[in-house]
C-alpha positions, -999 to 999 in steps of 0.1 A, spaced: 85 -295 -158 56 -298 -133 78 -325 -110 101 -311 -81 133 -324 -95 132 -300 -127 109 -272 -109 124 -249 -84 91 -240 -70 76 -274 -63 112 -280 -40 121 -267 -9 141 -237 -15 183 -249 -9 188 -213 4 190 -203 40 158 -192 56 134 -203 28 144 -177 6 132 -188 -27 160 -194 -54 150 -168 -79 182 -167 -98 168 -207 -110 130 -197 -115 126 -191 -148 92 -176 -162 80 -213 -176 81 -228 -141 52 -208 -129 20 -221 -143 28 -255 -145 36 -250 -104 1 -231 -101 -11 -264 -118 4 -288 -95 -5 -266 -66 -43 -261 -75 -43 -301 -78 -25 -307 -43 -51 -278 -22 -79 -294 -39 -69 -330 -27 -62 -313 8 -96 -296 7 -115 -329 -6 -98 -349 25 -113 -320 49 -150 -319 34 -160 -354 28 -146 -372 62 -167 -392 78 -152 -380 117 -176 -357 135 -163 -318 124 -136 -309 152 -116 -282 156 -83 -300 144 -102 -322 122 -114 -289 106 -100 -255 110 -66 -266 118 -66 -288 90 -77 -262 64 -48 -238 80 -25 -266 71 -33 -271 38 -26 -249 5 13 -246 17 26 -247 -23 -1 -228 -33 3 -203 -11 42 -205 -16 45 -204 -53 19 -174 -53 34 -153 -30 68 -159 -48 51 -153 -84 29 -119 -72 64 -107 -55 79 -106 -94 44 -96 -116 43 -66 -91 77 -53 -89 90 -70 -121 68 -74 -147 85 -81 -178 61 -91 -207 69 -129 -201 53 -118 -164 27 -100 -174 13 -130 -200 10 -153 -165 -3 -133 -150 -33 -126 -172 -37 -158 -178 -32 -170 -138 -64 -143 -130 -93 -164 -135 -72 -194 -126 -69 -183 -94 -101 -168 -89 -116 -201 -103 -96 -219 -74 -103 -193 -44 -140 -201 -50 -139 -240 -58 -124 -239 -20 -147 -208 -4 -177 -218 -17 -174 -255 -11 -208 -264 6 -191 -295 21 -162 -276 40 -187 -249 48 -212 -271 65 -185 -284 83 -168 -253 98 -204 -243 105 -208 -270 127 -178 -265 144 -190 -226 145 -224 -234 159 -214 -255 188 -182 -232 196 -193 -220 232 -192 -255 239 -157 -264 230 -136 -250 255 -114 -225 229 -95 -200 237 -79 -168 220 -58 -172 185 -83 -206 184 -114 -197 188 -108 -163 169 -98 -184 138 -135 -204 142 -152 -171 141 -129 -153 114 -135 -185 92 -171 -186 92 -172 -147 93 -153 -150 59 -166 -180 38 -203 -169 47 -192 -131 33 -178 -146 3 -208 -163 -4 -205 -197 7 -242 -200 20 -259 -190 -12 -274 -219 -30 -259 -234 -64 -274 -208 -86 -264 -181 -68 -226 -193 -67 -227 -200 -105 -230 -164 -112 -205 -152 -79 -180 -173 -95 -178 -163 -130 -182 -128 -117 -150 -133 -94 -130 -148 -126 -146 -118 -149 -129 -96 -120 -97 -110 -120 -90 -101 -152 -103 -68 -157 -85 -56 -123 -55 -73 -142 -62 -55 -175 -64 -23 -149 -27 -23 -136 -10 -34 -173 -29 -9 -187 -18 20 -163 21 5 -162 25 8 -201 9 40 -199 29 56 -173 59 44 -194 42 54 -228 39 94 -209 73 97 -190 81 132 -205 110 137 -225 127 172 -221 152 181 -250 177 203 -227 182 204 -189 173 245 -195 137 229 -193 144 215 -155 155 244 -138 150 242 -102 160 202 -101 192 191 -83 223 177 -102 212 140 -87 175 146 -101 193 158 -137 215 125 -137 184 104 -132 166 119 -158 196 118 -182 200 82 -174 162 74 -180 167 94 -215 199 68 -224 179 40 -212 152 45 -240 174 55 -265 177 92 -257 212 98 -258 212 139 -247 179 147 -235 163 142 -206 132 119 -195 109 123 -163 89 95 -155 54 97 -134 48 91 -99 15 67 -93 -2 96 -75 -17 129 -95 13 156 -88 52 147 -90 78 158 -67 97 179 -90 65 203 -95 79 220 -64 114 230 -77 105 233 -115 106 273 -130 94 264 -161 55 266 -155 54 252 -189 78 221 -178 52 221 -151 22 219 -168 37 194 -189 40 171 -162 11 177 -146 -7 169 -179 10 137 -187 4 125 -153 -33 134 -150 -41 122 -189 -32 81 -179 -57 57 -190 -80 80 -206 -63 89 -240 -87 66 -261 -54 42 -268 -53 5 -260 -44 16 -224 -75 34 -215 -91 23 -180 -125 38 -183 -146 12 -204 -123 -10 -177 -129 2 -144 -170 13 -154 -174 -32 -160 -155 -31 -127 -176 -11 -112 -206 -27 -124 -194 -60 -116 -186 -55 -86 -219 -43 -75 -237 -71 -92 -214 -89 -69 -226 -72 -39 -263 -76 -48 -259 -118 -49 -245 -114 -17 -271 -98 -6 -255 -62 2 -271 -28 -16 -235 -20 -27 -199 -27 -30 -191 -4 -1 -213 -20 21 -203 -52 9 -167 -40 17 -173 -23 50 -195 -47 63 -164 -65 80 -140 -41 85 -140 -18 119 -162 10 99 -188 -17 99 -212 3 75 -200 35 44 -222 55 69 -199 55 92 -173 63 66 -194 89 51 -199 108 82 -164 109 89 -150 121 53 -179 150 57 -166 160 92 -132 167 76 -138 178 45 -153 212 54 -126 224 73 -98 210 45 -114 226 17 -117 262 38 -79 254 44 -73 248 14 -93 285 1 -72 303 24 -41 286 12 -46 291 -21 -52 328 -16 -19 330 -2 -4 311 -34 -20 334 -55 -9 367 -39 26 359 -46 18 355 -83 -1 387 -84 26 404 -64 50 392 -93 29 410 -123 26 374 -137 -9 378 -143 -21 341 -144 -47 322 -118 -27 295 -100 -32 259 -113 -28 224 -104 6 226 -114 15 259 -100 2 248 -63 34 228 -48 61 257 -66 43 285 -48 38 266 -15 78 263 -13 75 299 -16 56 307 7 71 280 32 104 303 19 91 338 27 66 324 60 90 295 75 125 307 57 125 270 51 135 254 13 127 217 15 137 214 -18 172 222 -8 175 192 19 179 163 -5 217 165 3 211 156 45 188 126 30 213 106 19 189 66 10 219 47 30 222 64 57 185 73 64 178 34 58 208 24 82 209 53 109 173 63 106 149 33 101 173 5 111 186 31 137 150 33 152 138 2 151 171 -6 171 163 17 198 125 10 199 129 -30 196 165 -47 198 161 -55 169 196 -58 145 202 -58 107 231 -73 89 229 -72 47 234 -107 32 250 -99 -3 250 -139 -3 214 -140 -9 197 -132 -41 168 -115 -43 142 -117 -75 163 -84 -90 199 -74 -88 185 -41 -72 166 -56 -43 185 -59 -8 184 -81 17 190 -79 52 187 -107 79 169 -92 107 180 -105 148 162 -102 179 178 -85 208 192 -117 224 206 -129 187 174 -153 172 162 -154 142 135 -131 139 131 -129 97 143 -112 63 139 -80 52 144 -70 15 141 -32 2 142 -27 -33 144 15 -32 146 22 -69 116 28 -101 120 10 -133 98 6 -160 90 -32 -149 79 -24 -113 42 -8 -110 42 27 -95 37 37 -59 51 22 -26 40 -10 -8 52 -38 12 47 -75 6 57 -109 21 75 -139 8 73 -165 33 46 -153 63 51 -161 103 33 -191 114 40 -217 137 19 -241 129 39 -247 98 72 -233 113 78 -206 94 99 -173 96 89 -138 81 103 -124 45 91 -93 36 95 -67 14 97 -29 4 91 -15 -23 96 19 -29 98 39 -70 128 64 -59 149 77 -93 182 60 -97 207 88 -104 238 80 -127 264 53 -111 287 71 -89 260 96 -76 242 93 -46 208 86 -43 191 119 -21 160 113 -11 131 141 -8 118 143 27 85 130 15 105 100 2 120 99 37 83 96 48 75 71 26 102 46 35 97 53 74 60 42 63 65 11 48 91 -1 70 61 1 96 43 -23 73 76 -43 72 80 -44 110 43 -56 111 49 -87 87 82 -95 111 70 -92 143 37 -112 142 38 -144 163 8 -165 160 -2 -200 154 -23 -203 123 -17 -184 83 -46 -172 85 -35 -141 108 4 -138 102 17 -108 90 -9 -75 82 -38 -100 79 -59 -74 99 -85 -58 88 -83 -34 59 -88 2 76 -66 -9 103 -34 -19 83 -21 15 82 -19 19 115 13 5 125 33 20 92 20 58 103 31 52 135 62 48 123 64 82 109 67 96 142 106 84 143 116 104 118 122 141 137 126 124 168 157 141 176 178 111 184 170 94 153 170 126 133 204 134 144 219 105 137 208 103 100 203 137 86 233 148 81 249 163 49 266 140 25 294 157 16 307 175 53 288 153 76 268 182 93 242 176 111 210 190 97 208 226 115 189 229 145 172 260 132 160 242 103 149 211 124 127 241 145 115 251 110 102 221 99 84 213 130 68 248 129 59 238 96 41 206 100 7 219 97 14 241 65 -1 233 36 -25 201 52 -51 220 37 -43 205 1 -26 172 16 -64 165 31 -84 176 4 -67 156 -23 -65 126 -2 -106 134 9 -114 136 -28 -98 102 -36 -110 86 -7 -149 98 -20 -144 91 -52 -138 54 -42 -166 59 -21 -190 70 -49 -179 45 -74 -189 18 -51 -220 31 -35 -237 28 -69 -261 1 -70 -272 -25 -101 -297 5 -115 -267 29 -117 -243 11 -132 -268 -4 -159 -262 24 -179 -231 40 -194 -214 63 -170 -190 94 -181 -161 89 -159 -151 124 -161 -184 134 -156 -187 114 -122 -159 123 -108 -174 158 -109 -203 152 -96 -189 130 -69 -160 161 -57 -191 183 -60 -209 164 -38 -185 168 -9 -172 201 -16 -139 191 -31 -144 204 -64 -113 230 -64 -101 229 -100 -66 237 -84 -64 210 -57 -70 175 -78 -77 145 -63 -46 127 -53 -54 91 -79 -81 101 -107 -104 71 -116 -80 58 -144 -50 58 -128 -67 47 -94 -45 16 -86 -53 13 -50 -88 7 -58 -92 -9 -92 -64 -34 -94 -55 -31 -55 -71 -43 -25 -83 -12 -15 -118 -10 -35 -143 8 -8 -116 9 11 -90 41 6 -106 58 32 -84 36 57 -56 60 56 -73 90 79 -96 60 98 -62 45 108 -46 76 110 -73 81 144 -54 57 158 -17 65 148 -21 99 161 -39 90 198 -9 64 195 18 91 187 4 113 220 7 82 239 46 76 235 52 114 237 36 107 272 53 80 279 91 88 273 89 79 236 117 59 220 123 40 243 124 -1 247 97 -5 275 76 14 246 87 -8 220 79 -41 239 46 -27 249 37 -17 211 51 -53 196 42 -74 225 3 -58 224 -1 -49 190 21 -57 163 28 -94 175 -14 -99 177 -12 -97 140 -45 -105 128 -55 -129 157 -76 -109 177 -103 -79 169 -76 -52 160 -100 -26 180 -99 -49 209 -52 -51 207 -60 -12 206 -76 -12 236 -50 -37 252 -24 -10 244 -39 20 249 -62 14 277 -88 32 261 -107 34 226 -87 64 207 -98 101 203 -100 117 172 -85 152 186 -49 149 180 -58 140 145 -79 173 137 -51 192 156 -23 172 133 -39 180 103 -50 221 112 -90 211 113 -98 221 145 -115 254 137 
């Protein structure tokens, strides 16, 4: 089954676009087309490193871009499924694919021969008459193989290597371990008495998760992949509450097979032995060391600045919470799971706003079609037509072909909206088939999203932080599409790490722009337009409560930082993880019993199974750039298409082929200011 005429993988795809043919990729098809793929790169790579020519650009850099197509095909189709569909079957390859492809990733970055060869090319590069995307992929490919180690002597990469294959699998062990226990916890509730507060859609998605596990007549809740859960603002039941807050906050550290802790400590420890071989004192600055932070310093400096003012916020929050309780005679101090009830009240009684009670003007297909489609109309040209003809890897995932304004081509979109105990938790975005025209390529990409699936016949109503979410990731998506460069290397969101959120918060600005607002909240059984009173109310009501949203996302983001500050010493020795986190939310100031951290340690996915390891702190370093980008269209006439071109044309097209810091500067004229973000998020004293 490794030949192209029995293996779907190792053929070009007979669908349009190079859309791969799931509905014929069966689960044994995979590794033996990892196999055949490993075999084919290494041959490529072989050809590259031990030719006799004189190292050349072509000879060289281009000819490493060109090689690894399959490779870099059949993986992108395989991690597509083991993320968003990871039946058992999945889930086996994939554990046993880990140290494969680690094994791989290092037989080619650490290759001495193909390293002393782009190093020549490197050291004589002001001589060669390059130019942009070109000479930006000699300096990014140095850059890279000399971080990953590719200069260290034989020893040295002996040890790197089995400690990349060691982390493979335990990041792998990581994310099946948090999946089954996120399913193993969904909390089962024997009669809907118990979810008072939740709509009839959110009732008929937890009925129809009961009937899915056998449940006939009661009614299950399944976790979010972040600490707190939606429904914890519209539950009356404080015990229903704290049951969900419990189950949430108690994955992968129950002492079961699932638990993460002995897992993500050997992570931890790992991965600074990793960073001491490469000669870095930790992970972090390991991690940082090539991104725009350039050192956890920096980092470090910056969390400080904003955690002061979003714990105090947080204080005098919380004392308004609690007054409402005391008011009540209910004679209890507010907890974790009490926090997001009471702040609806008090957005009630302060705002005379109920966000819980707009699900019905946030109807999914109309905020997708007239809001995010809608937007990215206005802003780009851009069209979208759904092709029902063309299968995606799961009956539930969509897919749209996506036009340019004069009717090309421009890529595919897919958006699989719904949970389901297969698909990991959170939201992302991925890509099938990356931009690139060296190889003549066209964007595929992917949303993911873990919205309930009510009962068939209901609508789906999204929460307006759902609404945020998908405006979000459609940045990401719009990213992926919209990059035009020459080499792989830089297609897509190949950018640095804390500058990948960038363009997806930008996005988030579309949705109360009244235009776009207009045109998709509106109610979905009269067709009213969301009131303009309530549109007022909301906006008045964008600071409230960022107070907790910055301290819980502060306290993850230090955590991460903590973890991999520690050094060989530290981590030689058996660390409480309870006991660190602690110390680590003390550290900062975070250490509010009723504001937890937004991912605990075990149920981190970002950063122990993600890419995100040193790295979570991106979101509010990016976010320094989306909201100095946000002022600049308000100035500039906002949604319009002479903003749109300037933004794709300058930023998102660049994808990753130029210093991201240097395409901000090309579209803002300037380096960005960090005011509007401390006035955005209520930190400005």
């Amino acid at each position: 089954m490794t030949d192209a005429a029995t293996n779907p993988l190792l053929a070009p795809s007979p669908l349009p676009f190079d859309l791969p043919d799931y509905p014929e990729i069966r689960p044994e098809h995979y590794l033996p087309a990892f196999e055949q793929a490993f075999a084919s790169h290494r041959a490529e790579i072989d050809a590259i490193a031990t030719s006799s020519d004189v190292p050349t650009f072509e000879n060289t850099l281009v000819a490493l871009e060109r090689s690894g197509e399959t490779l870099g095909r059949v993986a992108r189709i395989f991690y597509t499924v083991s993320s968003a569909h990871a039946t058992a079957e999945i889930q086996e390859i994939d554990e046993q694919l880990a140290p494969l492809m680690a094994a791989h990733h290092d037989a080619v970055t650490l290759d001495a021969r193909l390293y002393g060869r782009v190093a020549d090319v490197h050291a004589r590069l002001d001589d060669l008459g390059l130019e942009g995307e070109d000479r930006y992929l000699v300096e990014r490919t140095y850059r890279e193989m000399t971080g990953a180690g590719a200069g260290l002597d034989e020893a040295d990469k002996t040890v790197l290597t089995e400690l990349n294959q060691q982390l493979s699998m335990l990041t792998t062990t990581f994310e099946k371990n948090l999946l089954a226990d996120t399913n193993d916890l969904a909390v089962v509730f024997d009669e809907a008495a118990e979810l008072d507060g939740l709509t009839e859609g959110e009732l008929s998605a937890a009925a129809r998760n009961a009937t899915e596990r056998g449940l006939e007549g009661k009614y299950v809740v399944t976790l979010t992949l972040f600490t707190g859960h939606p429904y914890l603002s519209s539950l009356t039941s404080r015990a229903s509450r704290e049951r969900l807050m419990a189950a949430s906050r108690s994955r992968g550290r129950r002492g079961n097979a699932n638990d993460n802790r002995e897992v993500l400590t050997e992570i931890v420890r790992l991965r600074s032995e990793r960073a001491r071989v490469l000669g870095y004192d930790s992970h972090a600055a390991y991690v940082t060391a090539d991104e725009t932070a350039g050192s956890p310093e920096a980092v470090h400096e910056l969390l400080r600045r904003l955690a002061v003012p979003a714990a105090e916020n947080a204080r005098r929050e919380q004392a308004a919470l609690q007054e409402i309780i005391d008011s009540e005679g209910d004679g209890f101090p507010l907890a974790a799971h009490d926090w997001a009830f009471y702040t609806e009240r008090v957005r009630a009684a302060r705002y005379d706003l109920d966000r819980t009670a707009l699900r019905p003007w946030f109807e999914a297909e109309r905020v997708l079609v007239d809001g995010v489609f809608r937007a990215a109309t206005d802003l780009y040209g851009i069209t979208f037509t759904e092709r029902a003809d063309l299968p995606a890897y799961h009956p539930e995932a969509r897919v749209f072909e996506v036009r340019n304004e004069d009717g090309s081509h421009l890529g595919l979109y897919v958006l699989d909206l719904y949970t389901r105990d297969s698909k990991r938790g959170g939201a992302w975005m991925n890509s099938i088939v990356s931009q690139s025209a060296l190889r003549g390529t066209a964007p595929i990409v992917i949303n993911n999203l873990n919205v309930p699936q009510p009962a068939p016949g209901s609508p789906t109503l999204l929460t307006l932080d759902e609404v945020t979410t998908l405006f979000h990731e459609f940045g990401h998506a719009l990213h992926g599409l919209f990059a035009t460069v020459t080499y792989p290397h830089f297609a897509g969101t190949s950018v640095f790490r804390d500058f990948v959120e960038f363009p997806s918060q930008v996005n988030e600005m579309w949705i109360f722009w009244p235009e776009v607002l207009a045109s998709y909240a509106r109610h979905v059984d009269t067709d009213e337009p969301l009131p303009a009173d309530v549109v007022q109310k909301l906006r008045e009501s964008e600071a409230f409560n960022q107070g907790f949203a910055t301290s819980e996302y502060l306290a993850a983001s230090w955590i991460d930082q903590a973890w991999h500050s520690l050094d060989g010493e530290d981590t030689a020795v058996a660390i409480d993880v309870d006991a660190f986190e602690a110390t680590a939310l003390a550290d900062i100031g975070l250490d509010n019993p009723a504001v937890p951290t937004r991912y605990s340690s075990t149920y981190f996915a970002h950063i122990f199974s993600g890419g995100y390891s040193a790295g979570y702190y991106s979101y509010i370093w990016s976010e320094v750039l989306d909201a100095d980008t946000v002022e600049w269209f308000r100035e500039n006439g906002g949604l319009t298409r002479e903003n749109g071109d300037r933004f794709r044309t300058r930023l998102l097209g660049v994808g990753g082929s130029k210093d991201p810091l240097d395409a901000y500067r090309d579209f803002r004229g300037r380096d960005a200011r960090i005011e509007p973000l401390l006035q955005r998020r209520g930190l400005t004293g």
